[in-house]
N, CA, C and O atoms as CSV, one atom per row, in Angstrom:
chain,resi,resn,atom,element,x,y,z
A,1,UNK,N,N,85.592,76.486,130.220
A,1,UNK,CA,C,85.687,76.846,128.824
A,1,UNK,C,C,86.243,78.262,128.703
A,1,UNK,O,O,85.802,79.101,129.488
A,2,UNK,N,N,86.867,78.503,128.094
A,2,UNK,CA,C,87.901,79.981,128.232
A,2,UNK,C,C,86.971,80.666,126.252
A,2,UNK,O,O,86.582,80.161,125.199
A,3,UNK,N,N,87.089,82.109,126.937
A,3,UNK,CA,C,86.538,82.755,125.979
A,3,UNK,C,C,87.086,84.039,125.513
A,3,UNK,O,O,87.169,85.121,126.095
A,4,UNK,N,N,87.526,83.588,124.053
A,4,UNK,CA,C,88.234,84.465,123.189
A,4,UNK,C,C,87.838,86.219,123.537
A,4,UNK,O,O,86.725,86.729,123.667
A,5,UNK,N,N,89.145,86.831,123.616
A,5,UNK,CA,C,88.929,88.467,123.925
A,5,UNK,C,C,89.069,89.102,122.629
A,5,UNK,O,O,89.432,88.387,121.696
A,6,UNK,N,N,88.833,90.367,122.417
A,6,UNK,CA,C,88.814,91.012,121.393
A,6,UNK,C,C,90.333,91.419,120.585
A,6,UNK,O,O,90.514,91.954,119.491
A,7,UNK,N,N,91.252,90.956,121.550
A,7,UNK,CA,C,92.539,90.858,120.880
A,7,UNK,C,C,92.959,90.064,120.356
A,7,UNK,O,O,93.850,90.319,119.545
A,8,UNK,N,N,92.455,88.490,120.591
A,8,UNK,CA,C,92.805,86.990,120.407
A,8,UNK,C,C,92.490,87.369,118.373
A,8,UNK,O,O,93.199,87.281,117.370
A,9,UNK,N,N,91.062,87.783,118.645
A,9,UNK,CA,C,90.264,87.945,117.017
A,9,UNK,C,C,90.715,88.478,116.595
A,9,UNK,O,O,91.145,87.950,115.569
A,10,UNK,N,N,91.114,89.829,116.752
A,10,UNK,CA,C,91.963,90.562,115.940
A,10,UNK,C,C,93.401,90.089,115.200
A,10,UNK,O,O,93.696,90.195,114.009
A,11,UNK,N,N,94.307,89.453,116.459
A,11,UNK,CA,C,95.638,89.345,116.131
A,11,UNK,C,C,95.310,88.202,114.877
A,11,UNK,O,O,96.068,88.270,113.910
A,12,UNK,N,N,94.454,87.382,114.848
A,12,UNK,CA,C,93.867,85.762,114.529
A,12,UNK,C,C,93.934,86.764,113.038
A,12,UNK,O,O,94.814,86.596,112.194
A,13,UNK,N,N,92.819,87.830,112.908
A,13,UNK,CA,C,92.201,88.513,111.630
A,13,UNK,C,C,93.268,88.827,110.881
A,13,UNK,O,O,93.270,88.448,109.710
A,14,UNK,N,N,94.654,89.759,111.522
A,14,UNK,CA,C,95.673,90.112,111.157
A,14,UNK,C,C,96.766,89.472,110.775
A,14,UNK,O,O,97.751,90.032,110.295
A,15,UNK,N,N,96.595,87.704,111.058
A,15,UNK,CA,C,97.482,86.774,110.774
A,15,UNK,C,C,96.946,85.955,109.333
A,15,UNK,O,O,97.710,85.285,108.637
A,16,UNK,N,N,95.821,86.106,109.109
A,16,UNK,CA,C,94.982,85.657,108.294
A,16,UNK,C,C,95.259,86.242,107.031
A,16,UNK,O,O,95.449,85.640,105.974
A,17,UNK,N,N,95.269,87.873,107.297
A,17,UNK,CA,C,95.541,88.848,106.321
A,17,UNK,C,C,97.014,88.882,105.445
A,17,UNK,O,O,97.193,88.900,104.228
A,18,UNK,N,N,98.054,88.883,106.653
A,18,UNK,CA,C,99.360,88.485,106.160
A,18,UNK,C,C,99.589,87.676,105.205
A,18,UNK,O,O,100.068,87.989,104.115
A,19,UNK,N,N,99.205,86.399,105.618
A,19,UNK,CA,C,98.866,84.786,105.194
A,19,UNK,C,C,98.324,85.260,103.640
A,19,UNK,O,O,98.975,84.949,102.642
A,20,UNK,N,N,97.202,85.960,103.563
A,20,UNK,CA,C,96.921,86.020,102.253
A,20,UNK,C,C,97.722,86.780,101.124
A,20,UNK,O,O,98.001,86.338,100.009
A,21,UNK,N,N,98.035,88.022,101.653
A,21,UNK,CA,C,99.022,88.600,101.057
A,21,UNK,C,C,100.362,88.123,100.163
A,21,UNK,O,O,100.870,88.466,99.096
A,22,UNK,N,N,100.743,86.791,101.574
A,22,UNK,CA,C,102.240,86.248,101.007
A,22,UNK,C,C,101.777,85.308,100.453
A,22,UNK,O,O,102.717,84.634,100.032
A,23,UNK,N,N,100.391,84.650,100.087
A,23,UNK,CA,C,100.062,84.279,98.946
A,23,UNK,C,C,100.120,84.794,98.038
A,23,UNK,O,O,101.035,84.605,97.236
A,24,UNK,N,N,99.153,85.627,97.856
A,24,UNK,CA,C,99.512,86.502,96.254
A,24,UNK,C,C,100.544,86.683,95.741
A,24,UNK,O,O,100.706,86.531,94.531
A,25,UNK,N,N,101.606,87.100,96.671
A,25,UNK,CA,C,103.087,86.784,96.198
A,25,UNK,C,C,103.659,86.121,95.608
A,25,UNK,O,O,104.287,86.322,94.569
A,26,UNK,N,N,103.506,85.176,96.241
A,26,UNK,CA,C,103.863,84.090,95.812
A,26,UNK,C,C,103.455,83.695,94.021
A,26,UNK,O,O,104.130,83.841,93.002
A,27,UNK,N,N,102.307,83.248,94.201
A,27,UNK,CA,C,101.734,83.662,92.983
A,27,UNK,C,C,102.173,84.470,91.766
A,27,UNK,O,O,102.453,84.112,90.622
A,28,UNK,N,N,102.151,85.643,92.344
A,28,UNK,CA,C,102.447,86.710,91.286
A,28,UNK,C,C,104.051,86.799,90.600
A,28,UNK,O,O,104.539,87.444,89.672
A,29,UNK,N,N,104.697,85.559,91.809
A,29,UNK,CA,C,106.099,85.586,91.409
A,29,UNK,C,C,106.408,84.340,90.207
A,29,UNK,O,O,107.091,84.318,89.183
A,30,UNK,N,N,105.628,83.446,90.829
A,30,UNK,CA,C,105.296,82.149,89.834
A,30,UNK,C,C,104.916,82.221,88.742
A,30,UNK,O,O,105.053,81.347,87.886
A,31,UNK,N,N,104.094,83.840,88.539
A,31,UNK,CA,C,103.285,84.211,87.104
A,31,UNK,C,C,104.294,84.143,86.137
A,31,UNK,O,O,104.378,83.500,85.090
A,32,UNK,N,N,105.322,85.227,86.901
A,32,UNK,CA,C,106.636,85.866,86.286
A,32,UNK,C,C,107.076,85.345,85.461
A,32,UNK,O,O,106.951,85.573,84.257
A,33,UNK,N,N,107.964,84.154,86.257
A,33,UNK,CA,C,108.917,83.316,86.377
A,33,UNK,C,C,108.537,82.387,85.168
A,33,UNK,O,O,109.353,82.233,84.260
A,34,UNK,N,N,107.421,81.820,85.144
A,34,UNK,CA,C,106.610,81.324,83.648
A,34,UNK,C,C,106.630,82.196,82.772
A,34,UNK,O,O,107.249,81.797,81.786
A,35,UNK,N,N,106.099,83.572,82.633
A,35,UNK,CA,C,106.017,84.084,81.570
A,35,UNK,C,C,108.102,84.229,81.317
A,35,UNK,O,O,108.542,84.520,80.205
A,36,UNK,N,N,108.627,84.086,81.978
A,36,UNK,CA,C,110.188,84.454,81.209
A,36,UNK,C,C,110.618,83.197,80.848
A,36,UNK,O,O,111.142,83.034,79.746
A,37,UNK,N,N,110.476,82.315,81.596
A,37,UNK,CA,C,110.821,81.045,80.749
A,37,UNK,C,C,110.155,80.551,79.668
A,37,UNK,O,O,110.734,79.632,79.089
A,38,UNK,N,N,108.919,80.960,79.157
A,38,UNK,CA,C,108.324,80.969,78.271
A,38,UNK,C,C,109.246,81.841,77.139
A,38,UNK,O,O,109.733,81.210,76.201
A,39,UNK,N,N,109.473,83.291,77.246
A,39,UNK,CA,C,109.916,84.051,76.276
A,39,UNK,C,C,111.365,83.390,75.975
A,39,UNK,O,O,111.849,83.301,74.847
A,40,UNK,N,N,111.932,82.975,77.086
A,40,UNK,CA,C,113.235,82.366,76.807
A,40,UNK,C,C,113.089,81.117,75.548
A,40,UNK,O,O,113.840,81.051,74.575
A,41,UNK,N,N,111.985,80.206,75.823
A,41,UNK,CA,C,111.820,79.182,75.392
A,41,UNK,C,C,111.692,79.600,73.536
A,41,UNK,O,O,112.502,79.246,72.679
A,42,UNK,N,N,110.405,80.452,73.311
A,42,UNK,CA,C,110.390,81.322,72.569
A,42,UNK,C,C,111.390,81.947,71.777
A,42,UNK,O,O,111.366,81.675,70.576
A,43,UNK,N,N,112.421,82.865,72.265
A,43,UNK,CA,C,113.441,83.340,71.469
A,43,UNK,C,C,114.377,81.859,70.650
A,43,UNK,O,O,114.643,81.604,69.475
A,44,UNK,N,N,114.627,81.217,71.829
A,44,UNK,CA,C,115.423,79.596,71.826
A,44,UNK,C,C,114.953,79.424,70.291
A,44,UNK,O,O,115.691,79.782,69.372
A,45,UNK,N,N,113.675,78.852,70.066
A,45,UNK,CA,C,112.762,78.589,68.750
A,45,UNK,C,C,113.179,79.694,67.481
A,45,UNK,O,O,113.750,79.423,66.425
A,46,UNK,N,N,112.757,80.839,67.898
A,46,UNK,CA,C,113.048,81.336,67.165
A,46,UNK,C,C,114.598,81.981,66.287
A,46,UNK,O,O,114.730,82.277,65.099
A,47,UNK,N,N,115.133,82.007,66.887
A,47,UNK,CA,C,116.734,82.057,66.336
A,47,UNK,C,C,117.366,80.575,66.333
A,47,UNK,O,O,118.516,80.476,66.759
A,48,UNK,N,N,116.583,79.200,65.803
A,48,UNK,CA,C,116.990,78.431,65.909
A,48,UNK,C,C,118.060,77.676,66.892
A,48,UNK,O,O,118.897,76.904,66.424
A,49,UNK,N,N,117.966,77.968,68.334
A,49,UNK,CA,C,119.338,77.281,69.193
A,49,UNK,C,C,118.608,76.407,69.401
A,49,UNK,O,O,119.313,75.401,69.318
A,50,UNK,N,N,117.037,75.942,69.759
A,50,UNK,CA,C,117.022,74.403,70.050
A,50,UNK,C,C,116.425,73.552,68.646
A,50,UNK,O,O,116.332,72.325,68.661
């Protein structure tokens, strides 16, 4: 049975961390991207083009 060293956990902790990060990203880009197609949608309505 082979047993994890204190670098295995770490690098593991630090890949984990990344991982979450380029979630939020992600996310936070998706927020965006809705709220402008929303305002787009919005103006559209309002100056009558659709």
């Amino acid at each position: 049975m082979r047993t994890r060293n204190h670098t295995d956990r770490k690098s593991e902790i630090e890949f984990l961390r990344t991982a979450r990060q380029v979630n939020n990203k992600v996310i936070y880009i998706a927020i965006t991207i809705i709220i402008l197609v929303a305002v787009v949608a919005m103006t559209g309505v309002y100056y009558e083009y659709w």
